[in-house]
Every structure is written in structure tokens, then in C-alpha cells.
C-alpha positions in Angstrom: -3.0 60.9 80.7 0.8 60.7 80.5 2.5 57.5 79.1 2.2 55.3 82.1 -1.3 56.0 82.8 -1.6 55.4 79.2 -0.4 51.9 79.5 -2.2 50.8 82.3 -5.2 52.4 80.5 -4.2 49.7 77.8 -3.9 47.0 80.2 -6.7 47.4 82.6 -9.6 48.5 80.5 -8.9 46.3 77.3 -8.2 42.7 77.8 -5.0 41.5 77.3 -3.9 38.2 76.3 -0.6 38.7 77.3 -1.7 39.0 80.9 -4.8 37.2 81.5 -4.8 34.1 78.7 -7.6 33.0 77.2 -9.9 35.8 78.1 -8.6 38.2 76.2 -9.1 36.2 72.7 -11.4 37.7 70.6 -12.0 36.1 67.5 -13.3 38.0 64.3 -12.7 40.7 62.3 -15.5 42.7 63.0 -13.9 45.2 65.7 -10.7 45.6 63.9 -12.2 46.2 60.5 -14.3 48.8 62.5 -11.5 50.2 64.1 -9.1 50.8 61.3 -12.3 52.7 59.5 -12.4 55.0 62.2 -8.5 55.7 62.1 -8.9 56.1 58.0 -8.0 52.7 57.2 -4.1 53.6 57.9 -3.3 50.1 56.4 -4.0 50.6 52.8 -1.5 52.9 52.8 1.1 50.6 52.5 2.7 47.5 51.2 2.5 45.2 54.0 4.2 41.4 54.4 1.7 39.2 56.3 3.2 36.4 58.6 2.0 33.3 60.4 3.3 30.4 62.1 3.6 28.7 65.4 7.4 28.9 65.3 9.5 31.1 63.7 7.3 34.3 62.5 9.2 36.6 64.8 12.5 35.6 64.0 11.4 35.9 60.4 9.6 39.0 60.6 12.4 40.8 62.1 15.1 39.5 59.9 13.3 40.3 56.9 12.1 43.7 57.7 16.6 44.1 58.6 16.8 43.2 55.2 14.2 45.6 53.7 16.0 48.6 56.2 19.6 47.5 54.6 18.1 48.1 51.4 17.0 51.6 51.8 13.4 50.9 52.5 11.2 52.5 55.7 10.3 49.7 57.3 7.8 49.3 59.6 7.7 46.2 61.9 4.5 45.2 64.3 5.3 42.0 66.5 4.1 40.5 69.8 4.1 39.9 72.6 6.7 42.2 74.0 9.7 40.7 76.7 10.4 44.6 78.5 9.2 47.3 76.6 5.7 47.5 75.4 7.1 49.6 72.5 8.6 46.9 70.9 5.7 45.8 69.2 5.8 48.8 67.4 8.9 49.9 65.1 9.8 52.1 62.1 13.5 50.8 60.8 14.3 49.4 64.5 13.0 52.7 66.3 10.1 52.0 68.6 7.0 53.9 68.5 7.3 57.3 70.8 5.7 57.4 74.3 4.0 60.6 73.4 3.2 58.9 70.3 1.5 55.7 72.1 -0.7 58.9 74.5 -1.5 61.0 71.6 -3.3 57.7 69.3 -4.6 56.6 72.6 -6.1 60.2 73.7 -7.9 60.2 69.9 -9.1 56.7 70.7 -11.0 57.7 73.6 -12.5 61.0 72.0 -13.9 59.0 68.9 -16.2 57.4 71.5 -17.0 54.4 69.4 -19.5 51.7 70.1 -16.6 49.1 69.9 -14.8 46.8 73.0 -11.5 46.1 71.3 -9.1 44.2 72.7 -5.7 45.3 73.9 -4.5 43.0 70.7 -7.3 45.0 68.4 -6.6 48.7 69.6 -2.2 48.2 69.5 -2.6 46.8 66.3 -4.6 49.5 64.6 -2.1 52.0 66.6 0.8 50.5 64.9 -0.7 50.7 61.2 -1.9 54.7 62.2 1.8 55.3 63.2 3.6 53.5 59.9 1.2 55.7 57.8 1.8 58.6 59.8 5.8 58.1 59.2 5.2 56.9 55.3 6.6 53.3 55.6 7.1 52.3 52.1 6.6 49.0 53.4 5.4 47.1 56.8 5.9 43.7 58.2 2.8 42.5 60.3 3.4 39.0 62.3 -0.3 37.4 63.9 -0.8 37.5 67.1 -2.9 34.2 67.2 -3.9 31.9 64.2 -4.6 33.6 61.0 -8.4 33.1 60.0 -9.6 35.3 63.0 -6.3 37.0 64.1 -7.3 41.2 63.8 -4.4 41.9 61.6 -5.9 39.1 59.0 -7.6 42.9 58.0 -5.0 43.8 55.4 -4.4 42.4 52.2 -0.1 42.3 51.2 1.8 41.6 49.0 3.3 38.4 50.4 2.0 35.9 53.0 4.2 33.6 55.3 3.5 30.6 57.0 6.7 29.7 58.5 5.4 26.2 59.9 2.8 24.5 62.2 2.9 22.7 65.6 0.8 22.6 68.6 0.1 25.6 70.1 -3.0 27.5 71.8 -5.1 23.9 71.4 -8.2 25.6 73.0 -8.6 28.0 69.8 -7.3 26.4 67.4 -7.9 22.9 67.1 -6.3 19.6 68.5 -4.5 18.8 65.3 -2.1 20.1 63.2 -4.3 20.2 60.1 -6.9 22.0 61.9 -4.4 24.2 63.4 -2.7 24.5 59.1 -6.7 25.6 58.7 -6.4 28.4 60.9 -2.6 29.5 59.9 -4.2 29.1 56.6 -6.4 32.0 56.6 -4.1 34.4 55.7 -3.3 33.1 52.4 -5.7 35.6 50.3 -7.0 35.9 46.5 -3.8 36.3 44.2 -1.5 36.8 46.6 1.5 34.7 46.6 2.1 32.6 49.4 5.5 31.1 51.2 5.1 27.8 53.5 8.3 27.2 55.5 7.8 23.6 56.5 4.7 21.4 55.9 4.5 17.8 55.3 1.5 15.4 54.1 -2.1 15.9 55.3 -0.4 19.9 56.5 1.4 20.1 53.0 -2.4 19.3 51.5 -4.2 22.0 53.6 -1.8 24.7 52.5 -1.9 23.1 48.8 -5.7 23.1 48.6 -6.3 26.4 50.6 -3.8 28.3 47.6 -5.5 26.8 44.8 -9.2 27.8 45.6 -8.1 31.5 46.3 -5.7 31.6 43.1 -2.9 32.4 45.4 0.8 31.2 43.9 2.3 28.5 46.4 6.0 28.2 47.1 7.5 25.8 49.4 10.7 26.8 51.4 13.4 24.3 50.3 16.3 23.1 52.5 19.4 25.6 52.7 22.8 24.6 54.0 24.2 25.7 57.0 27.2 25.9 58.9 26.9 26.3 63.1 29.3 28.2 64.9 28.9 29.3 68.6 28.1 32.8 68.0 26.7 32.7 64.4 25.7 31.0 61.6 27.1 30.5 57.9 25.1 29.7 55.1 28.0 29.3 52.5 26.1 29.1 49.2 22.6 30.5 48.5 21.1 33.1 45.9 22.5 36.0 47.6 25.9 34.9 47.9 27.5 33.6 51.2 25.8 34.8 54.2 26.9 35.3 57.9 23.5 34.6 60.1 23.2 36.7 63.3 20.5 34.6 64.6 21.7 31.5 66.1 20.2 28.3 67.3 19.4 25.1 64.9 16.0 26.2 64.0 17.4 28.9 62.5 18.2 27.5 59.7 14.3 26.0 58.6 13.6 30.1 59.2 16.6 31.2 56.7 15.0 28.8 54.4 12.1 30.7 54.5 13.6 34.1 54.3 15.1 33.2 51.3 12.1 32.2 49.6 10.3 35.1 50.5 12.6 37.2 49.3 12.4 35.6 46.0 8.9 36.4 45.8 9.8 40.1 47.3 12.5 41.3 44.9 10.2 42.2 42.0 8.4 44.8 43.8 11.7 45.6 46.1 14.1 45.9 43.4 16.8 47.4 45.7 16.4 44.1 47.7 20.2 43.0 46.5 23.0 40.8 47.8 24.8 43.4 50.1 21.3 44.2 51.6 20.3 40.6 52.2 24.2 40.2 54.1 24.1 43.3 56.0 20.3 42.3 56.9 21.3 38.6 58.0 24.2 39.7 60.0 22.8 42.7 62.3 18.8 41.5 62.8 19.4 42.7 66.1 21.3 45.6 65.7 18.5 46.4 62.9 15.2 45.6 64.6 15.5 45.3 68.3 15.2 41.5 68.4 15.1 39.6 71.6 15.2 36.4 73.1 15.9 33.8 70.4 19.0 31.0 71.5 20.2 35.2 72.7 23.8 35.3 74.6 23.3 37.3 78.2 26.0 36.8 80.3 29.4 35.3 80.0 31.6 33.5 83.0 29.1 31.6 83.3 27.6 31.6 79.2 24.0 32.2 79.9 21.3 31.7 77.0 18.1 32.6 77.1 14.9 31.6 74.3 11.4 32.5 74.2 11.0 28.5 72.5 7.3 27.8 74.3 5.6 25.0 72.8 6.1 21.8 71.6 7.6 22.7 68.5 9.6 24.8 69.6 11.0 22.6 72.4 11.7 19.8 70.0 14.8 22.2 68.5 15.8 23.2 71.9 16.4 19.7 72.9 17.7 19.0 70.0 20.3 21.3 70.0 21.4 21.0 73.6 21.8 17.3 72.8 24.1 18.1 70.3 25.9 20.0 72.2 27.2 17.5 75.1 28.7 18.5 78.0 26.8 19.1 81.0 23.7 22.3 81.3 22.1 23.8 83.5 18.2 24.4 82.6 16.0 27.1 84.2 12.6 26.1 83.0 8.8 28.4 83.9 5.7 27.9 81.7 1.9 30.3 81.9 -0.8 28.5 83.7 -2.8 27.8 80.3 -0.1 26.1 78.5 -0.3 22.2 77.9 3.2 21.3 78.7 3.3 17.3 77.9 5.0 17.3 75.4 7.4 20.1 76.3 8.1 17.7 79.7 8.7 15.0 76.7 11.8 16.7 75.5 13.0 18.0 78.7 12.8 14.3 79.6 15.7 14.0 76.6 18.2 15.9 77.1 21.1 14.5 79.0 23.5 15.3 82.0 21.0 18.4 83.0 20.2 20.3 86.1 16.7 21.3 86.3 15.8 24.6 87.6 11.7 25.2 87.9 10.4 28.5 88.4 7.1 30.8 87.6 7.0 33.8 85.4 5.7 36.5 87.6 2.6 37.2 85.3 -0.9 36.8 86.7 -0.6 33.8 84.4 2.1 32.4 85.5 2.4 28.2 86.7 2.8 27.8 90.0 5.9 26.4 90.1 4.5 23.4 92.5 2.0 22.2 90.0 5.1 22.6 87.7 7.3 20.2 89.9 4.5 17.9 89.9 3.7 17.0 86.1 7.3 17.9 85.6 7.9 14.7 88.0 5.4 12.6 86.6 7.9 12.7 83.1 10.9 11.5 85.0 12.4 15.2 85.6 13.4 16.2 89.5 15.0 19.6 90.1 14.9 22.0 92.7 11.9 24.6 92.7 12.6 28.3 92.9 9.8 31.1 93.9 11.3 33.6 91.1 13.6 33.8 87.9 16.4 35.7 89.7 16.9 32.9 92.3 16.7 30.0 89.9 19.4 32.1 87.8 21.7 32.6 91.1 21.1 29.0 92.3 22.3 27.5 88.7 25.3 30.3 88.7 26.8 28.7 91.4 26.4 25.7 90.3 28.0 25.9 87.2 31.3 24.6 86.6 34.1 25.3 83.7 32.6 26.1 80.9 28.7 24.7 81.1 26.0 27.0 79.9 22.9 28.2 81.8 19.6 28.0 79.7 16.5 30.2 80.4 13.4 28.5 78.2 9.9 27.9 78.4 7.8 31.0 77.9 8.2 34.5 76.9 6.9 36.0 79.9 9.8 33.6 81.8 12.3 35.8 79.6 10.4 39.1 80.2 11.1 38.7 84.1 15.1 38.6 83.1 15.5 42.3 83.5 19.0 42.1 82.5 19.9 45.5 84.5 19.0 43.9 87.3 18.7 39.9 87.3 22.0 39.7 85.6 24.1 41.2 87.5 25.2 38.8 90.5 23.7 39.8 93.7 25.5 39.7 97.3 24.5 40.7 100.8 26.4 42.6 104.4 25.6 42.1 107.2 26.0 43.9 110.5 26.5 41.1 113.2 25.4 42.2 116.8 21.7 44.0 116.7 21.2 42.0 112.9 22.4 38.5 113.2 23.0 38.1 117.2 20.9 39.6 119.9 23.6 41.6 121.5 23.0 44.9 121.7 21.1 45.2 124.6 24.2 43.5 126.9 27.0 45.7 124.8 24.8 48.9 125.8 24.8 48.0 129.3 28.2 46.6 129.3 29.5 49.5 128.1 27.5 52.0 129.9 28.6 50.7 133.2 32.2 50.2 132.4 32.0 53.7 130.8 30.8 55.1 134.3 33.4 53.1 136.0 36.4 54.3 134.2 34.9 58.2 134.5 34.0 58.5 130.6 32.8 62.2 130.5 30.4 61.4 127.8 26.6 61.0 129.0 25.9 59.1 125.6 29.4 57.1 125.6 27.1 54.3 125.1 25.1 55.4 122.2 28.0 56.8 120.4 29.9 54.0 119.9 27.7 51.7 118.1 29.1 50.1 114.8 32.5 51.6 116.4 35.8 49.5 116.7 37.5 48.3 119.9 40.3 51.0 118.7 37.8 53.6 118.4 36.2 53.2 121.4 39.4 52.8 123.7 39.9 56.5 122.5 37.2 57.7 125.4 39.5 56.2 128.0 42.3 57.4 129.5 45.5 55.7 128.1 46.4 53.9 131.5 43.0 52.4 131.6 42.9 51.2 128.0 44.5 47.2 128.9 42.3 46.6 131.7 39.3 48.2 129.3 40.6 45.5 126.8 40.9 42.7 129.2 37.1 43.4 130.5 35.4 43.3 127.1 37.2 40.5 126.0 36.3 38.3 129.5 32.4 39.7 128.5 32.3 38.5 125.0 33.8 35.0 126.2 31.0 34.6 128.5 28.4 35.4 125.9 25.9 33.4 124.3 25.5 34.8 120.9 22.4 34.3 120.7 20.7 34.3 116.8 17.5 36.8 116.2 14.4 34.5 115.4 14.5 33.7 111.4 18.1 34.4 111.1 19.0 31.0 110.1 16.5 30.4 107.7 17.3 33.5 105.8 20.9 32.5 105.8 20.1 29.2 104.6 17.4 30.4 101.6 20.7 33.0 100.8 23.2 29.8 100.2 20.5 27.4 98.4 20.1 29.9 95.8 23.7 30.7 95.6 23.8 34.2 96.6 27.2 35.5 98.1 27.7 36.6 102.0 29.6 38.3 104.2 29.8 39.9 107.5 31.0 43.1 108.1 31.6 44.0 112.1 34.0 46.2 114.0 34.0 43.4 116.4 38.1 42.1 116.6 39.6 38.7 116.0 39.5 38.0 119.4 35.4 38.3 119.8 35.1 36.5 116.5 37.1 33.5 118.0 34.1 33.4 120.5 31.5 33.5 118.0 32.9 30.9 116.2 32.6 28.6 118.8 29.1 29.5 119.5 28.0 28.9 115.8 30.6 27.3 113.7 27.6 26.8 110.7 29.1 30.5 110.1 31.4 29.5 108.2 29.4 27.7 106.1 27.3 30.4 105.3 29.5 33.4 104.8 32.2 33.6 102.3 33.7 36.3 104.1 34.2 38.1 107.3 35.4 41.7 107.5 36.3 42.8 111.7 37.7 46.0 112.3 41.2 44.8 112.9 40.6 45.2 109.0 39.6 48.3 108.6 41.2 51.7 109.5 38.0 53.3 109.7 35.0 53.0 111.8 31.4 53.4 110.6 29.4 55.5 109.2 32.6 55.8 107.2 31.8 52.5 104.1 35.0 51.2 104.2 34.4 48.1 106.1 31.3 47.6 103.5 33.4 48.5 100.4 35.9 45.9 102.3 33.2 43.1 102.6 31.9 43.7 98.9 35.6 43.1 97.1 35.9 40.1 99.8 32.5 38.3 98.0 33.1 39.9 94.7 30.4 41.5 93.9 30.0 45.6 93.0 29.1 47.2 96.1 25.6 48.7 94.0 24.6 44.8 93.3 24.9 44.3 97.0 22.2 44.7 100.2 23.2 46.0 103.2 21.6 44.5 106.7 22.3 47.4 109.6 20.4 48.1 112.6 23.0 51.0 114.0 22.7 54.9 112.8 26.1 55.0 112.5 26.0 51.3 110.2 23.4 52.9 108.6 25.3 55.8 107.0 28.3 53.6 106.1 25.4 51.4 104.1 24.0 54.4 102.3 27.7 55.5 101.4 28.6 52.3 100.0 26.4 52.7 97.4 24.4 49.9 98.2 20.8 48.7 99.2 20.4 49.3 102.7 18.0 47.2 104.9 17.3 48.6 108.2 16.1 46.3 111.5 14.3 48.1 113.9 15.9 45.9 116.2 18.1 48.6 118.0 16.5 51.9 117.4 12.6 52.8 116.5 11.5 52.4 112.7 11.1 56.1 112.9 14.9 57.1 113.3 15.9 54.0 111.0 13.6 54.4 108.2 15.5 57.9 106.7 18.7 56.2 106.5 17.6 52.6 104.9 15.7 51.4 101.6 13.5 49.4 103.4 13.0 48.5 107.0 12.0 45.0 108.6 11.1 44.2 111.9 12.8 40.7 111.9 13.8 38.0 109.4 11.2 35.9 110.8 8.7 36.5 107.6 11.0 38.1 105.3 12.4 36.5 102.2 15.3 36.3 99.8 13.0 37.2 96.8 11.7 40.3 98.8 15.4 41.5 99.5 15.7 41.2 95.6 13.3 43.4 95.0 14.1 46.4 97.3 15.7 49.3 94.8 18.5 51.3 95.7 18.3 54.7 95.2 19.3 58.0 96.6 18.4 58.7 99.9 
């Protein structure tokens, strides 16, 4: 198998909980126990740093195996889920594991032939500990995936356990409360080995207390740190390691560095070179260092997009927190999996002030539909508008957004894997062609022209054919010079008399483009004059297209792409990022030459003659969407 039939290997014949929920949980130890004895028991090879939580482990994890890398150690780092890259879960100082890596553990998987049905969880997890003993890790830092009891990685005894703190979170396997949840988390606390609680208060405080003390495990508490918040960082101005610049921003940061520092008081013993400078350099380049993703994460400027993978309760708690803090007004894009109790995340939504609400699905199999969303969303006090994909809520809010207010993308991870940043971030805009796309009008402009070519002795048999996507200059070249004014008078007496009639689902496409904010324009070699007359057929044009290019603006007719290179400065958008609507062989070619995404309508000629020269061809608008034309690719044709 090659790597992508390696993946979907992983994904279709091992149950993953990433994709399906809750029946993908297995709980026990039994199959990974068995499958780490089959692979050698890779994980005794190495010191490893265990960490738990509901909130928080991956930030941790990730800033304290930068720390480890800053201080010279080989660091291995094994996370989930992942956001774009199913490689990310796997990582030797910030590298991810190799494809041919990922098919060579899988191919020896398959030829051991064991009487086990691990999970996807189970089988990645013992992948990751074959690879850091394969690359001689001096140390690895192993997050759960789910609880701590049962989770598979609860295998390996380290030196250091982390429980950053407890909320509500996957209820159904758990427990309803947060002590029985603390139970679970507990787990991982093991004979002798000392222990690190981030934040735990009475009956949770108890649990972890009493859970230490009948295993002989050393308990230390994480104790407040100060902080200073800055937009694009953090400053913790006195700790034990000096004054520290934190990468990682957002206020729940700071209960994590408070955790980070106490496990690294428990760490420097065995990781001596663990000093001041490695702690800073670590602090200030997690991301740089480890690949991190997705936590209070900067993606776009003008306007300042954040995105977060904050997806339960206590999670959501900060978020709202912070954005109260903040003031001003914000724009939230909000999408949650199907299995997730969202109350309570509704609760804080429900808090935050002076914010438009943006309600979308995560495209997972999992994924809420984004009605039943508006509906318990609605039955907190929260309206917003309702978007069938991430992309469109994202272009919908970008218009919106005034000054300097910030867009926020929140509410599940697999909400932040859809944000594809090569291609949701970049803004979006569309060209069309008018007569054969927009306005049934290329039937009368072939017969039109065919008779007036015959009239005024045009040698040319296929005068008619030719011309299409030409200019009025263009096409007055065929004529003889004296006959050019009354050629001019004729078509201008036609298009007057028109009707401009719309193809069927024109309008509601045009409409779906400006809800969700997406820039227009029409590109024609129609003149000023014919344009006047459209106008007055269907003045809602100009509510709907932010530009119109004719070819009195152009010096060049199609298939040459100036008039499309024309109508993608006029919207402001790169003429790659933009989606071309042509129906005309000629259009067609000036499309492709743009650079752009080229939709043909076999609305003119057959699909068969359109469909070499387009990305994509439809039949009509009448059942095509915005969210489809977002997902046709451009490439070379």
C-alpha cells in the first residue's frame, strides 16, 4: 500500500473516534498491552511524561516537550486528535513521523497477523512509541486520548504524570460529575511516581489527594503564576526561570504555564540541562518547536481572524471570558460534533456581548447539523444566521466585519480541521460571462448576427460562431468600413428591444453569493451602450455585482484573459482565488489563462466541447450551490 491507501487502511478498518464518536471507544488495556508486546514493548525504552486533563494537556504537552528540544534533549511528542495532517500526532523534536514511515509500521502490522481488533487510537499509539524507539528519544511526551484509567497509552509507566485540570467532557464515558470524571483522569497517577495537578478544588482536590496517597505517588499542586496579556503574547515577569515571553496566548494560558512550571520542577533532576535559557527559548517558539495548532492561533489579518479548538464546557468558560474582556464588538463562527452536549457551551455563548453569531457544521461524519444547532442554540437566547460550511460562515462574517473587530472560529476541533488555511483563507471571488451564463441570449445574438452577417456580404460561413465572447470592435472588423455605422446602429436597436431574460436559478445563486459575502463581477465584451439596456431590465444588478468589466474596457477580446484579469483587480481578489462562469470556447480559454477556476455551462455548446476547457461543467444553476463552487480545484488543464 502506499501512504494514502495506508491511511484509509487506518480509517476504514480500525474504528476511529475521530470520525465516528462513540463507537470507536474501546476501553481497557488489554489490546494495547498486547500490541506493544508484539512491537517489543517499544515504550520501555524511554523516559516518558504522561499527561491528562480535559483542558489544557495539549498546550502543555507541546510546550513542555519545546522546552525539553531547547535543552538539547530528542524529544518525542504523541498528541491527538490531529486538525490537517494525520502526522501530527506523531513527532520527534517538531518533525512528524515519515509517510513511508507510517506504511512501513503499518505493512508489519498486517504481517504479524495477530488475534487483536485495535482501534485506530490503539494501533497509532503503539506506532508512535515503535517510531521514538526507532529514533532513540531520550525522552517522550504522551498526552491521553480519553480519560486516564482505560485510555491505551495508560500502558507506560513515566517519570512524571500531569493532570492539567477537570471539566465536563465525553459524559457518556466518563461520568456525570467532575469527581467521577477526577476518578478517571486519575488513573494515571501510578506507584511512586510523582504527580502534577494543574487546578483542582474540594471534593476534585480530595480525589486527586486520596488517589496519590494509596499508590505512594508525590503530589504537587500547580500554584498561581503572574501574568501579563499582550495581543500577541504573553509575559510572565517573575517565575523560577527568570522572566518569560509566552508564545501561547489566550487567558487560560496562564493556569497551563502554572502547570508547566511545576512540572518542570519535578523534571529538572533527571533533565539537568533543563535550564533558564531552555525554559525561554521553549516558552517563546512552542510552535515554531512542535507544530502546535489551533489554540486562541492568529490566521488572518485585515480582518484579525482567531481560531481555537476550546470544545467543551471548560473550555468555553475562558473563551467567553476573554472575549468579554476584550469589548468591542466580534464576530463568532461557532460548529460542534453531533455527540457533544452543548448546554453549557450555549451558556457562555449566551454571555458574551455585542456578538454576531455564525452557526455552521464541521464536515465530519460527526458533525451537528447546523439546524439542530440553530435550534438549541435558540432555545439559550442566541439567533444568528446558519451556514452549510466553514468557508461560507468565514466569508459571510468577513464582510461583515468592520474596523478593527476580530472574527473567532471555536467550538470543535474538527470545526478548525475544515479551515484549510490554503484554501479557506484566502478570500474567494467569482466572473461571470453575461449572455449564454447569466441572460438567455445567445440563441437571438447567433441569429442576429448570422443574418445581418449575410446581409452585409460577411465572407465568413462561421461569422457567427466566431465571434462569441468578441467585442463590438472586434466584430465590426468583418465588415466593410462603410457598413460599420449602420452595423452599429442595428445591434444597438436589437439589444434595446431585448428582454434579458435570466437562466432559471440565476438569481438564487447570485443571492446565496452576496449573503455569504463573496465578491462579484461581470466580465462581457458587451459595450456601455448594451449595458444601459440591461440595466434597465434588471437594476438588482447592481446590487449584486461589485463590478462590471465591458469591452469598451478592454483592448483585447477573449480567449485573450484580460478582461478576467480586469474583473479580478476590479473585486480585489487574486485572479487564482477566483471562479470563472463561461459558456463560450473562446470565454473558455481566456478563463483557463487567467489562472483561475473555470466553470463551464453547457448552455451554448455540448458538454463534450466545453468540458476540456473548464474545471467543472454544470448544466444550469438551477441545483448548483455556492458551497459546491468552493469546492471545484483549479488546476492545469
Amino acid at each position: 500500500m502506499n501512504y494514502e491507501e495506508t491511511i484509509d487502511y487506518l480509517y476504514t478498518r480500525h474504528p476511529a473516534f475521530q470520525r465516528i464518536g462513540a463507537g470507536a471507544y474501546k476501553p481497557g488495556l488489554g489490546t494495547a498491552h498486547a500490541l506493544d508486546m508484539a512491537f517489543g514493548c517499544p515504550h520501555a525504552k524511554y523516559p516518558t511524561i504522561h499527561i491528562a486533563g480535559t483542558n489544557g494537556k495539549g498546550s502543555t504537552a507541546h510546550t513542555l516537550a519545546a522546552i525539553l528540544q531547547s535543552a538539547g534533549y530528542r524529544t518525542g511528542l504523541y498528541t491527538s486528535p490531529h486538525l490537517f495532517d494525520f502526522r501530527e500526532r506523531i513527532r520527534v523534536n517538531g518533525q512528524m513521523i515519515p509517510r513511508e514511515t507510517v506504511v512501513d509500521f503499518v505493512a508489519r502490522y498486517r504481517d504479524l497477523n495477530l488475534d487483536v481488533d485495535p482501534s485506530f487510537f490503539e494501533l497509532t499509539m503503539t506506532m508512535a512509541f515503535d517510531w521514538f524507539a526507532a529514533m532513540h528519544v531520550d525522552v517522550a511526551v504522551i498526552e491521553t486520548g480519553l480519560g486516564g484509567r482505560l485510555d491505551s497509552t495508560n500502558i507506560i509507566t513515566p517519570c512524571l504524570s500531569v493532570i492539567t485540570n477537570i471539566s465536563k467532557d465525553h459524559t457518556a464515558f466518563l461520568g456525570d460529575t467532575l469527581v467521577e470524571i477526577a476518578a478517571e483522569k486519575a488513573g494515571i497517577i501510578k506507584p511512586g511516581v510523582p504527580v502534577v495537578i494543574g487546578e483542582a478544588e474540594g471534593d476534585v482536590r480530595q480525589v486527586f489527594v486520596d488517589k496519590a496517597a494509596a499508590v505512594g505517588a508525590p503530589i504537587t499542586f500547580a500554584q498561581p503564576v503572574e501574568a501579563v496579556m499582550h495581543d500577541d503574547y504573553i509575559e510572565y515577569p517573575s517565575t523560577p526561570y527568570g522572566r518569560l515571553h509566552g508564545e501561547l496566548t489566550g487567558i487560560y494560558q496562564v493556569r497551563n504555564t502554572a502547570t508547566i512550571l511545576a512540572a518542570l520542577d519535578c523534571l529538572t533532576t533527571q533533565f539537568d540541562r533543563v535550564d533558564n535559557s531552555a525554559v525561554a527559548d521553549g516558552m517563546a517558539h512552542v510552535v515554531e518547536k512542535t507544530g502546535l495548532m489551533g489554540r486562541w492561533m492568529k490566521v488572518g489579518d485585515s480582518p484579525r481572524v482567531i481560531c481555537d479548538t476550546g470544545h467543551n464546557e471548560g473550555g468555553w468558560q475562558y473563551i467567553s471570558r476573554q472575549l468579554r474582556s476584550a469589548g468591542g464588538r466580534h464576530h463568532l463562527i461557532i460548529g460542534f460534533v453531533n455527540d457533544k452536549d452543548v448546554s453549557a457551551i450555549l451558556d457562555s455563548v449566551a454571555t458574551i456581548p455585542d456578538t454576531e453569531i455564525y452557526m455552521t457544521r464541521p464536515s465530519v461524519e460527526r458533525g451537528m447539523p447546523v439546524s439542530r444547532l440553530a435550534r438549541l442554540a435558540a432555545e439559550h437566547g442566541i439567533t444568528g444566521k446558519t451556514f452549510p460550511s466553514l468557508q461560507l460562515a468565514l466569508n459571510a462574517a468577513k464582510s461583515a466585519v468592520k474596523g478593527d473587530e476580530t472574527i473567532l472560529i471555536a467550538g470543535s476541533n474538527f470545526l478548525i480541521s475544515d479551515l484549510n488555511t490554503d484554501k479557506i483563507m484566502k478570500t474567494k471571488g467569482v466572473l461571470f460571462d453575461l449572455d449564454g451564463v447569466l441572460i438567455d441570449s445567445e440563441g437571438e445574438y447567433s441569429k442576429f448576427w448570422a443574418e445581418t452577417g449575410r446581409k452585409y456580404g460577411v465572407p465568413d460561413p462561421d461569422f457567427a460562431a466566431n465571434i462569441k465572447g468578441a467585442t463590438l470592435t472586434k466584430i465590426l472588423t468583418y465588415f466593410r468600413a462603410e457598413d460599420r455605422d449602420a452595423v452599429v446602429q442595428e445591434i444597438h436597436d436589437f439589444e434595446k428591444q431585448m428582454r434579458y431574460p435570466l437562466f432559471p436559478g440565476v438569481e438564487d445563486f447570485l443571492k446565496e453569493l452576496k449573503r455569504f459575502g463573496i465578491p462579484a463581477a461581470v466580465v462581457t465584451s458587451s459595450d456601455d451602450v448594451k449595458m444601459s439596456y440591461l440595466f434597465a431590465a434588471h437594476p438588482e444588478f447592481k446590487d449584486y455585482f461589485s463590478a462590471f468589466v465591458t469591452g469598451s474596457q478592454v483592448k483585447k477580446s477573449k480567449p485573450d484573459p484580460e478582461g478576467y484579469l480586469t474583473g479580478a483587480r476590479a473585486i480585489g481578489v487574486a485572479p487564482e482565488n477566483c471562479f470563472v462562469f463561461e459558456d463560450s470556447i473562446q470565454g473558455l480559454q481566456a478563463g483557463l489563462s487567467s489562472g483561475a477556476a473555470v466553470i463551464g455551462l453547457a448552455t451554448t455548446n455540448p458538454v463534450e466541447k466545453v468540458s476540456p476547457l473548464c474545471h467543472k461543467v454544470i448544466r444550469s444553476f438551477e441545483d448548483f450551490t455556492v458551497d459546491e463552487m468552493l469546492s471545484v480545484q483549479r488546476c492545469d488543464k
